[in-house]
C-alpha positions as CSV (number, residue, x, y, z in Angstrom):
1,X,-2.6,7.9,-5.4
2,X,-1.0,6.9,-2.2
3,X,1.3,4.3,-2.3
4,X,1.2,0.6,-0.3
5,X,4.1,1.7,1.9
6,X,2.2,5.1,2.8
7,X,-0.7,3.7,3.3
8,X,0.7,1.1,5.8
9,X,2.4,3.7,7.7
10,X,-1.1,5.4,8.0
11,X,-2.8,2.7,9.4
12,X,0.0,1.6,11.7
13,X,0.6,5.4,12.9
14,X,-3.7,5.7,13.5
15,X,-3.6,2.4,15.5
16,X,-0.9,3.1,17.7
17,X,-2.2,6.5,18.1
18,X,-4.9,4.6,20.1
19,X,-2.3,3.2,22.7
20,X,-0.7,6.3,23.4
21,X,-1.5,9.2,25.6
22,X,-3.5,11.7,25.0
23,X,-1.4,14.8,25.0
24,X,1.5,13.1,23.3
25,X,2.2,11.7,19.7
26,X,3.6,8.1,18.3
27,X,7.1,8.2,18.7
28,X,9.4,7.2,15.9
29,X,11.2,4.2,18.2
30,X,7.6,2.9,18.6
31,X,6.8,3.0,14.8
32,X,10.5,1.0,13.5
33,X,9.7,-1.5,16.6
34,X,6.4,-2.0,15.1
35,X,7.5,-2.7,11.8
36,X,11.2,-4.3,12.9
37,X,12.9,-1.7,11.0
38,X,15.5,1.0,11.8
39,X,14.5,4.3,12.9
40,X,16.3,6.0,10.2
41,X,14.1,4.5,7.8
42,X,11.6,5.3,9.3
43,X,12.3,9.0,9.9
44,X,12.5,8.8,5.9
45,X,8.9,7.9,5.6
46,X,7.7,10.2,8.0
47,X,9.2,12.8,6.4
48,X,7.2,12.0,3.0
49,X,4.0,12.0,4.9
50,X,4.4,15.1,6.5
51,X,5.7,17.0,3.0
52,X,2.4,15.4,1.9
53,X,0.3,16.5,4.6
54,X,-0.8,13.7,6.0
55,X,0.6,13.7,9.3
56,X,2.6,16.4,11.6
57,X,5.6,15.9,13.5
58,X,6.6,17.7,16.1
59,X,10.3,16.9,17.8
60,X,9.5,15.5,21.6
61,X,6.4,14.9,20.9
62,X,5.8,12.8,18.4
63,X,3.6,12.0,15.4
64,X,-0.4,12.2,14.7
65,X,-2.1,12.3,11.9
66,X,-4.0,14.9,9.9
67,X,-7.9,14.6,9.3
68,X,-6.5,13.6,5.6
69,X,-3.9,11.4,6.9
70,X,-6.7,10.1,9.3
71,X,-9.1,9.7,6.5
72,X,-6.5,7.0,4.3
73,X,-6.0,5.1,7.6
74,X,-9.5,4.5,8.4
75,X,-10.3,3.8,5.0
76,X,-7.3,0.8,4.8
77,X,-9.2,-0.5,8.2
78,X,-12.5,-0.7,6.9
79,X,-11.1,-2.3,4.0
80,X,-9.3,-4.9,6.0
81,X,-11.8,-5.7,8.0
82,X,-14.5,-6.4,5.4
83,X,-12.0,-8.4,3.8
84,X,-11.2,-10.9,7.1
85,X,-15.3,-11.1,7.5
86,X,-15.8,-11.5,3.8
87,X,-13.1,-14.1,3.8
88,X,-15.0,-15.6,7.0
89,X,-18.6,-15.6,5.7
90,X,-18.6,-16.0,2.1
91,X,-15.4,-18.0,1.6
92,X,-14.4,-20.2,4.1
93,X,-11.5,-19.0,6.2
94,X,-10.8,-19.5,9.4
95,X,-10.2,-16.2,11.6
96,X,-6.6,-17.1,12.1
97,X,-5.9,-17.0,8.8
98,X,-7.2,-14.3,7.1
99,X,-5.3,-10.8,9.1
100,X,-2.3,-12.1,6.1
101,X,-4.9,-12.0,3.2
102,X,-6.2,-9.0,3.9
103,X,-3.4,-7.1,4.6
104,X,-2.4,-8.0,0.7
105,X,-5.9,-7.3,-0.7
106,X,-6.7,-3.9,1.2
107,X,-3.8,-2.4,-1.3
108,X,-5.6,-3.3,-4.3
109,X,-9.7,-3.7,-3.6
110,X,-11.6,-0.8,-4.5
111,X,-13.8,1.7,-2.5
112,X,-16.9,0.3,-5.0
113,X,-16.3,-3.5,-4.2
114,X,-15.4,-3.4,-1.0
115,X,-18.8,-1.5,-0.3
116,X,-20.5,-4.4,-2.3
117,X,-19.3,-6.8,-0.6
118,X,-20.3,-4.7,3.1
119,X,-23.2,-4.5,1.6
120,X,-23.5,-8.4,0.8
121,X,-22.6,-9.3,4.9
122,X,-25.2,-7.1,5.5
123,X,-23.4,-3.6,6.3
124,X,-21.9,-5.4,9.6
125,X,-20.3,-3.1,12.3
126,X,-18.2,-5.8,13.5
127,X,-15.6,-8.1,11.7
128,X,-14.7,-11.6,12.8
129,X,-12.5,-10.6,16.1
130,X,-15.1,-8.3,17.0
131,X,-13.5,-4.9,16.0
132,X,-15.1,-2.0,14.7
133,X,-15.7,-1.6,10.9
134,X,-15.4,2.0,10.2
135,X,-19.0,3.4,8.5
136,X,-18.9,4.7,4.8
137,X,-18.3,8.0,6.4
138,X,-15.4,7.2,8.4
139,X,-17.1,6.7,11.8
140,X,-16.7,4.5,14.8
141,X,-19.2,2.8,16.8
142,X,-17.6,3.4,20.9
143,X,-18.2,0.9,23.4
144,X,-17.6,0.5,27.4
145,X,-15.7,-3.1,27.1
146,X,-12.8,-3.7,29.3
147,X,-9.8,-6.1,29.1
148,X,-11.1,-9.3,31.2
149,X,-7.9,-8.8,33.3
150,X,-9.7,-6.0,34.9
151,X,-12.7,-8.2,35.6
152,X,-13.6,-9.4,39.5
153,X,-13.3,-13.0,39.8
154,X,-16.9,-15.1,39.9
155,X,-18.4,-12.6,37.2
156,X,-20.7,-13.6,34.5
157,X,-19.1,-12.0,31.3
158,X,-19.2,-11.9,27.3
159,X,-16.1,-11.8,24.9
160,X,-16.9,-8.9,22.6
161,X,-13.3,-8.3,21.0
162,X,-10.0,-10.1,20.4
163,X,-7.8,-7.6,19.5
164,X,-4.6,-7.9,17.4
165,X,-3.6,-11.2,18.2
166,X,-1.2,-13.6,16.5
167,X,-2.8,-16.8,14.4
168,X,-1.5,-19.5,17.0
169,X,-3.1,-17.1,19.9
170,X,-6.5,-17.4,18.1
171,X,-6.0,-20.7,17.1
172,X,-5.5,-21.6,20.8
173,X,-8.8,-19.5,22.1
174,X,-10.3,-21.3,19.4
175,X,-9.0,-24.8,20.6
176,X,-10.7,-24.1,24.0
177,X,-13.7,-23.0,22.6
178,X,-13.1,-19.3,23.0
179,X,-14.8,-16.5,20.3
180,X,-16.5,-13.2,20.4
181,X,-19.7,-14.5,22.2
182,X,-18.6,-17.0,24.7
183,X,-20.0,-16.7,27.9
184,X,-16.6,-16.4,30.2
185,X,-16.2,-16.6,34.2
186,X,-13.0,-15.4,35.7
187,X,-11.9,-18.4,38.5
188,X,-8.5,-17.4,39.7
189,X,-5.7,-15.4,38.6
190,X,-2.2,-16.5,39.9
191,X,-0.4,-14.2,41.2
192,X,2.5,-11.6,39.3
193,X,0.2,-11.3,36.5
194,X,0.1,-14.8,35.9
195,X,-2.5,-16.9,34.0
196,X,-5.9,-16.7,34.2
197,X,-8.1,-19.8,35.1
198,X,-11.3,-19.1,33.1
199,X,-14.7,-21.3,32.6
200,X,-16.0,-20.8,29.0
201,X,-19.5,-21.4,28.0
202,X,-20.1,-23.3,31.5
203,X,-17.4,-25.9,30.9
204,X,-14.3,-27.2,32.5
205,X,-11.7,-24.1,33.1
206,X,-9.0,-23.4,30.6
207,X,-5.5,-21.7,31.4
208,X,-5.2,-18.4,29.0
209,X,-1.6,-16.1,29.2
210,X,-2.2,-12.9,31.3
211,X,-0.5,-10.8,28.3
212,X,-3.4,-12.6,25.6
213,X,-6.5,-12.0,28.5
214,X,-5.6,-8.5,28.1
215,X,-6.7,-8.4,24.5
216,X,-9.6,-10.2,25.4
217,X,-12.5,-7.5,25.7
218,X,-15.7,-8.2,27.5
219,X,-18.7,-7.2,29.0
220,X,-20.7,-7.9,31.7
């Protein structure tokens, strides 16, 4: 059995694995920033995970996970992100509140229910911010979406993903009307990476944070 702690460390390593480059690993500084903790602590944990064979570390490089190490982590996102859907569809949450409630029931849920419960939305691909549910198997459906701050201006566009954002961000998108599925236009951008000025669903234009458009993934 893994533990809570290792498995969080797992899934925090895998998603900042995504935000680094390619021919380097997460570096330690990265991970205690992440979880507001000192890097000595965090050099403990690592050095479980690696006697355990679930990740490598390599001095000036960095830290990536092993296909087994890999495996847990994707597991405790699929989990998760059943659970914020489940929480959505069959239960009544709001999709501001349920990122705390899963990251407490993901520890405990089994591989069985949580596949019942997939099974119950309907085997979805998606959960309620629009990121991927890992398959069964551990597999990832890939898109072409881009950040909407890379959009031109004056172009038709559809919000496909919200990605890790606080509960008062998405309680604000949600204020003005913004989901995965609105129909977005790009008016102005002020300058210095300022806000954004964006029409949503053909209405009047709203004011959204440069830093929060760049979570906002869309398509044309």
């Amino acid at each position: 059995m893994v533990s809570k702690a290792l498995e969080d460390y797992l899934k925090i390593i895998y998603k900042l694995e995504g935000r680094t480059q390619h021919d380097k690993g997460v570096q330690t500084s990265v991970i205690a920033e992440r979880l507001g903790i000192s890097q000595a602590s965090v050099s403990n944990m690592l050095k479980k995970l690696a006697e355990q064979g679930y990740i490598v570390y390599e001095r000036y490089y960095g830290v990536s996970l092993t296909d087994s190490g890999r495996k847990i982590a994707l597991n405790m996102v699929r989990k998760h992100r059943i659970l914020e859907l489940y929480l959505v569809e069959r239960l009544g949450y709001s999709w501001d509140e349920v990122d705390e409630e899963a990251e407490v029931l993901e520890h405990s849920i089994s591989d069985k229910l949580v596949n019942r419960m997939w099974d119950d939305l309907g085997q979805p691909t998606q959960d309620p911010h629009g990121s991927p549910i890992p398959s069964p198997e551990g597999e990832l459906e890939t898109n072409d979406w881009q950040p909407l701050t890379e959009m031109p201006l004056q172009q038709p566009l559809t919000v496909k993903r919200i990605k890790n954002r606080s509960p008062e961000e998405l309680r604000y998108l949600a204020s003005i009307g913004l989901t995965t599925g609105s129909q977005v236009v790009v008016r102005k951008v002020a300058p210095l990476n300022g806000p954004l000025l964006v029409e949503i669903d053909g209405n009047e234009l709203n004011a959204i944070d440069y830093r929060l458009a760049t979570a906002l993934m869309v398509s044309v």
